[in-house]
Structure formats: structure tokens, C-alpha cells
N, C-alpha and C positions, 0 to 999 in steps of 0.2 A: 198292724194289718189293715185296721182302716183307713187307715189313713192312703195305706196304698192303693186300696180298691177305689179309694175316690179320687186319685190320682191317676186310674187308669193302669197301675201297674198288676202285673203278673203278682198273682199271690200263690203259697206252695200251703200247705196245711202246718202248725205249727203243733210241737209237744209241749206238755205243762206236764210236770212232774208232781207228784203228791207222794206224799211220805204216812209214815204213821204216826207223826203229829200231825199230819192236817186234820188227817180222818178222826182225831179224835178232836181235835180243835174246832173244827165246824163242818156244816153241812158242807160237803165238799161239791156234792151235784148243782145243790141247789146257789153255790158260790159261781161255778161255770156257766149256769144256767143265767144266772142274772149278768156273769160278765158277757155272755152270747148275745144276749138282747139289750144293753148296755148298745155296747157297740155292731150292734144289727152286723151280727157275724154268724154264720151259717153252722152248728156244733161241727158239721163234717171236716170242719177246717179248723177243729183243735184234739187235738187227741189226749188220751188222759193217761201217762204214763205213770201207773202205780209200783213202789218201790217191792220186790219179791220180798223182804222183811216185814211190811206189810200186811202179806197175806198171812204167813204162821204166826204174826202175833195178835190179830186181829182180824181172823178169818171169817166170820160172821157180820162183822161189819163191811170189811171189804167187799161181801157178796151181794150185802145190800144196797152199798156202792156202785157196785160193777151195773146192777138191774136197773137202779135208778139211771146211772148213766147212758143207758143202753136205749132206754124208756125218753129220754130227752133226745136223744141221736147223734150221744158222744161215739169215740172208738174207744176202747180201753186195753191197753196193754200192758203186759207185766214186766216192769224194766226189771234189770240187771237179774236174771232169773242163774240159777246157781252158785251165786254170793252169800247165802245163809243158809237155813235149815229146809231150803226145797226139800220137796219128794217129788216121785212120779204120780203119788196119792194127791199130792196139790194139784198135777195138770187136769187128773180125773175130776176132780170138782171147782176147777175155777171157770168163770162165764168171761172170758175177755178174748179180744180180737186178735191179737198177736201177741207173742213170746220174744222177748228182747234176750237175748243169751249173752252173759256177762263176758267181758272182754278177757277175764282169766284164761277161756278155754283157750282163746287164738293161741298158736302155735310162734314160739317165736320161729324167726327164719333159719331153716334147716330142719328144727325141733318135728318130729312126725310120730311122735310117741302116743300117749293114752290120750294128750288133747284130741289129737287128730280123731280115735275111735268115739272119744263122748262128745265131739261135732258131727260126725258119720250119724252116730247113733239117735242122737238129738235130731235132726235132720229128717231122718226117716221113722223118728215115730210123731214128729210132728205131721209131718205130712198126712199119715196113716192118720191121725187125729184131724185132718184139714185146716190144723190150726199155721197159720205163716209164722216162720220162724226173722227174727231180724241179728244178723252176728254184730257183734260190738267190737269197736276195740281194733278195725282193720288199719294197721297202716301203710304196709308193704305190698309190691304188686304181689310179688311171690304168696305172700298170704289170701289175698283178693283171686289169685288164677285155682291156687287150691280149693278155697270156697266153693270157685262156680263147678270145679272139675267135680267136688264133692255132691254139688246138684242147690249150694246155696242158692236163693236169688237176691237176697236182699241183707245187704250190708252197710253199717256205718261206719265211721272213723275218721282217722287226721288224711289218710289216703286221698281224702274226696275233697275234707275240706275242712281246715281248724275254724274254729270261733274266727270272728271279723267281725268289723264293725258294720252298723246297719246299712249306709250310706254301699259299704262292699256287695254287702250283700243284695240288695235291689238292683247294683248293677251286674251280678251274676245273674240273677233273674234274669234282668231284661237285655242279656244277650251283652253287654258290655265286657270291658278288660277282667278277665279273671276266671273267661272261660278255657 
């Protein structure tokens, strides 16, 4: 990423993942914090996706995490959120920026059964919460048109764009082949 900025190219925010070995393995803010200023990178331009396993099994540290990060002027997001032993008692006491909703719930194509009601549902009590929901997991338009018709706004997946290599992806950036 710095390299790009001093190269003049478009830069997008990147995610870095943290598990609950990191969080116990080391300071994790103060790891970010030093790779920010390392590479004189602005925090708003890494986001700090923590694993929703994570939070129930090391809730109290995570929260100290989240502040600390917050405190330095990370974004903190809860990936893969209804993969383990969520609650709706987790949303009520966690401090982070967006809600990553695990790729389980998407719908495969056709399928408009209970996924469909616990993305509906999800959806609208985030909102009601102000907290941004992000759906996982999209790769079909037909899944992508339901989303937005459901009120998503913000989704990932193979749809938009698989892994590639870097060289790919700077020229997706900067308006080259691949858009």
C-alpha cells in the first residue's frame, strides 16, 4: 500500500484479519499501530476484521481491543458474524464499526427460505442499531439483485471479484483491463 501511494496510485482501504490467537498472542492494536507508522499509513486505511469466535471466547479482551483500536483510529469489524456461538446479546455489547454476516446465510439460487428471513431480519435490526451490515459470500447476480431489493447496501464475494494477483489488482484500481 505504500508503495502504491508513492507511486501515485489509487489506494482502497485494506482488511487484516485477527483471530483469537492473535489476541492472545500479542498486543494486537499496538502491532497495527506500529505497522501504521512503520509504513506512514493513515489507520483509516486498514480495517481490523476480528473473527466473531473471537468475541464469545474472549469477550473482554476483545473489548479492550476494539477501544484501543478505536482510540488509535482503526475501523473494527466483526467478520464472519453467525458462524459460531453469536447472540443478539453479542451485538448489544460489542463497540465495532460494521457487522460482516457469514456467507452461510446467502441464499443459494432459487433457495428463499429462512436464509432469506435471517438476512431480512439481520438487515433491519442492524440498521435500527446504525450499525452497517456487510453480506459475505455473494456470488450470483440473482443473489446480489435480492440483496439490494432486501435494502442490503454493501456486499462481498467471487461476484465482484476473486483473489488476483497484485500487479491485477492496481490495474483494476487505476481503471485498466479488468474493469
Amino acid at each position: 500500500m505504500r508503495e502504491c501511494i508513492d507511486r501515485g496510485l489509487r489506494v482502497v482501504p485494506i482488511s487484516l484479519n485477527v483471530s483469537r490467537v492473535d489476541i492472545l498472542a500479542c498486543d494486537v492494536a499496538e502491532h497495527m499501530g506500529a505497522l501504521a507508522a512503520q509504513y506512514n499509513l493513515p489507520p483509516e486505511l486498514m480495517r481490523i476484521e476480528i473473527t466473531e469466535t473471537a468475541y464469545t471466547g474472549e469477550s473482554q479482551a476483545v473489548d479492550r481491543l476494539t477501544a484501543d483500536l478505536h482510540t488509535r483510529g482503526f475501523s473494527t469489524y466483526m467478520d464472519d458474524f453467525g458462524t459460531g456461538q453469536s447472540t443478539l446479546a453479542m451485538l448489544k455489547n460489542v463497540n465495532v464499526d460494521v457487522i460482516k454476516l457469514d456467507r452461510t446465510f446467502v441464499p443459494d439460487d432459487g433457495d428463499q427460505g429462512r436464509s432469506t428471513q435471517i438476512i431480512s431480519s439481520m438487515l433491519e435490526m442492524a440498521q435500527s442499531l446504525h450499525l452497517p451490515i456487510v453480506i459475505e459470500g455473494v456470488e450470483t447476480d440473482e443473489q446480489a439483485n435480492m440483496l439490494r431489493q432486501m435494502g442490503a447496501r454493501y456486499a462481498q464475494g467471487f461476484l465482484y471479484h476473486r483473489p488476483m494477483p497484485v500487479e491485477d489488482f492496481e490495474a483494476l484500481l487505476d481503471g485498466g483491463a479488468g474493469n
